[in-house]
Each structure stands twice: as C-alpha cells, then as structure tokens.
C-alpha positions as CSV (number, residue, x, y, z in Angstrom):
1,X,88.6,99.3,106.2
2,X,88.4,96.8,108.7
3,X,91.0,94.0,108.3
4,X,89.4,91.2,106.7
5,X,87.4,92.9,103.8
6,X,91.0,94.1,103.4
7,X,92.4,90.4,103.2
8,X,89.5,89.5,100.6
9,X,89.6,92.9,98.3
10,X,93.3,92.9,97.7
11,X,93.3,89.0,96.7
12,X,95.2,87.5,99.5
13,X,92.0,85.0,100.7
14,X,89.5,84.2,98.2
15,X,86.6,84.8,100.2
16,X,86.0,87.8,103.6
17,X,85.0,84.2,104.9
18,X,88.3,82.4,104.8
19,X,89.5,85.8,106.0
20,X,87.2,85.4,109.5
21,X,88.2,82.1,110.2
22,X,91.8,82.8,110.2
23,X,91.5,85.6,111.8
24,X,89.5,83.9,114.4
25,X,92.1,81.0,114.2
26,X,94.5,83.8,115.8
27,X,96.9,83.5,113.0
28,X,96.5,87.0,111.5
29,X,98.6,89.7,113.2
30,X,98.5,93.6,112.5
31,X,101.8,94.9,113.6
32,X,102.7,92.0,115.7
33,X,99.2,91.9,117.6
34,X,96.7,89.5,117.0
35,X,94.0,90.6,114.6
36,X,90.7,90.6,115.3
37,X,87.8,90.6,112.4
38,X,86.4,94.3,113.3
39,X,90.1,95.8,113.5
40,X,90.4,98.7,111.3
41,X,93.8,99.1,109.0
42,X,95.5,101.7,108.0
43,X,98.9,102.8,105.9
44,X,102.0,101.4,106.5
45,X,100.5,98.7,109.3
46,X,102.1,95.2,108.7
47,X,100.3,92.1,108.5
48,X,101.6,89.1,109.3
49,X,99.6,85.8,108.3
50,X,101.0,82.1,110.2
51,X,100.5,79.9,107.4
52,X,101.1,76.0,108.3
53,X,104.2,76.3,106.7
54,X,105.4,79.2,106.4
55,X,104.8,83.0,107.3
56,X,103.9,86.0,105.3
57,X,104.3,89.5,105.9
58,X,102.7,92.4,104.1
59,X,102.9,96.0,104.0
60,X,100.1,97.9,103.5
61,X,100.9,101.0,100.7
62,X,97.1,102.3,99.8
63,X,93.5,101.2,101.1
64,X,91.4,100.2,98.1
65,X,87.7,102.0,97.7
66,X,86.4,98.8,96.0
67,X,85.2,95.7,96.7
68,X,87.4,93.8,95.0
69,X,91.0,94.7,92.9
70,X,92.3,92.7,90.2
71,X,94.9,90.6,90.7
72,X,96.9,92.6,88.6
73,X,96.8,95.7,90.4
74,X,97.6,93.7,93.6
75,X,101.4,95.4,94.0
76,X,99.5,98.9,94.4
77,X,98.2,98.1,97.9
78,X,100.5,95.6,99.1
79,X,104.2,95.1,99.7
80,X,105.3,91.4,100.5
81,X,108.3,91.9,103.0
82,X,109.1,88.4,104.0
C-alpha cells in the first residue's frame, strides 16, 4: 500500500490529500528517509511525521485491505513509539 493511502486509511490525516502535501512538504519519513507519495510500506517500517511542534513516530503492525478503518480499530495497525 503506498504510504499515503496508508496515512489516510488508518486515521492519522483526514484526507490521502493532506497526506500528499506533507509528504511533499518533506516532513514524512519511512525509516528515517524521506517519504515520497508512491513509496510502498510494509510491516514493521517506522514512520516518522515532523509536526510543527512536535514529532510522531509510528510502527506499522498490519496493512489494512480497506479503505478506511475505524478509529477504533486504529491500535491494530499502528504502534505510537514516541
């Protein structure tokens, strides 16, 4: 799955289009590289997203083969590690 339908089906952006523009922004890494939009993930890669503020890494545990999760259901395919 490429990295930011990723982002967008397992609720971390709201929309794959606030997903592109951060990853175009350069401040979406996949194991410490800079992402870029076509990048296919896999499990156990790391992402790391440079908010403003703050920076967020995640753990990837399972791909989803939907769309779009629920919220709820976020902790099945994502680990926040920092």
């Amino acid at each position: 799955m490429r990295i930011d339908k990723f982002l967008n089906s397992v609720n971390i952006t709201k929309r794959r289009s606030i997903s592109q523009d951060m990853i175009e922004s350069g401040v979406v890494l996949i194991n410490g590289v800079v992402a870029k939009a076509s990048k296919n993930i896999a499990i156990g890669d790391v992402i790391t997203i440079n908010y403003l503020n703050s920076t967020k890494k995640y753990q990837i545990l399972q791909i989803p083969q939907t769309k779009s999760t629920p919220k709820s259901l976020q902790n099945e395919y994502i680990k926040e590690i920092s």
